[in-house]
Residue, then its C-alpha position, 0 to 999 in steps of 0.5 A: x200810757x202807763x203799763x199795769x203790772x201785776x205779781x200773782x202769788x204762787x199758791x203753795x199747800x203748807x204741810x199741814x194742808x199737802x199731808x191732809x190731802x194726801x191721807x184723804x187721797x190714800x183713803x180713797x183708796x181703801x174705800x170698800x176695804x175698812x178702815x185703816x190704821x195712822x201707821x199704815x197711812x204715815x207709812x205709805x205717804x211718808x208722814x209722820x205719824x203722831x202728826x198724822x193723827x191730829x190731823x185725822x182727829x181734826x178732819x173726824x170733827x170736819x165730818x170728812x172721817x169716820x175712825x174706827x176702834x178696835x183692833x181692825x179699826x182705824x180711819x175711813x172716809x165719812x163721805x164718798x170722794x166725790x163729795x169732799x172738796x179740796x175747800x173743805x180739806x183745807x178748812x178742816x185742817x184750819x188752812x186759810x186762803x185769806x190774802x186780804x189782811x187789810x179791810x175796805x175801810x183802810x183805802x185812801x187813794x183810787x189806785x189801792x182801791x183798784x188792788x183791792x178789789x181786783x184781790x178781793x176777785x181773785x180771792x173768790x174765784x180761788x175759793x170757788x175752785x177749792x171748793x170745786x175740786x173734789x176728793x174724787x177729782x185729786x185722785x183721777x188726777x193723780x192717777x192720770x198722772x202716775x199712768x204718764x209716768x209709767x208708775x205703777x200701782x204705788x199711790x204716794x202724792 
């Protein structure tokens, strides 16, 4: 009997992706407080801050950030955390999740078919767990994490 083998990718958040997450998660912090500024952001999760504000630009079109003029003015969420997904962080910011660079049309033998179709599974179920792990989620978890290592109230991801 022939054995099935099959090499799952890692999934790894680019940068663009990680540093979107991490500043939506530090806003989630200053949730009640107003907004706040890029510098205080990129100064607090070590990002660059020209960077960061093109990705906060990008996220205010999404709808997932409301920004603030002003002198007391800056960046805030334009939802609560429970209701942004890690999906929509992702899209936002134009991170994809596409493994899939071929199309149904492209198949000649049973065996790529097969793969192509157990791919185009796992491609959805992944699709449904970003968009099924909140804003909200991120932080309790990170929090749950800090408070294992003995961290105290610093919030860097």
């Amino acid at each position: 009997m022939a054995k099935l083998s099959i090499l799952l990718p890692r999934m790894k958040l680019t940068t663009r992706g990680h540093y979107s997450v991490k500043a939506l998660l530090d806003l989630s912090l200053q949730r009640g407080i107003g907004p706040t500024s890029v510098n205080a952001i990129a100064q607090r999760q070590n990002i660059p801050a020209p960077y960061l504000e093109k990705l906060l630009i990008e996220m205010r079109r999404s709808g997932l950030v409301e920004s603030v003029r002003g002198a007391q003015g800056g960046y805030q969420l334009a939802k609560s955390p429970a209701q942004i997904s890690l999906g929509q962080i992702l899209e936002a910011v134009g991170e994809t999740i596409e493994p899939l660079p071929r199309h149904q049309g492209d198949i000649e033998q049973a065996e790529d078919w097969v793969t192509f179709t157990l791919w185009n599974r796992l491609h959805q179920k992944l699709k449904e767990a970003l968009y099924g792990i909140s804003l909200e989620d991120l932080y309790y978890d990170t929090r749950s994490w800090q408070a294992a290592q003995g961290e105290e109230t610093s919030f860097v991801v």
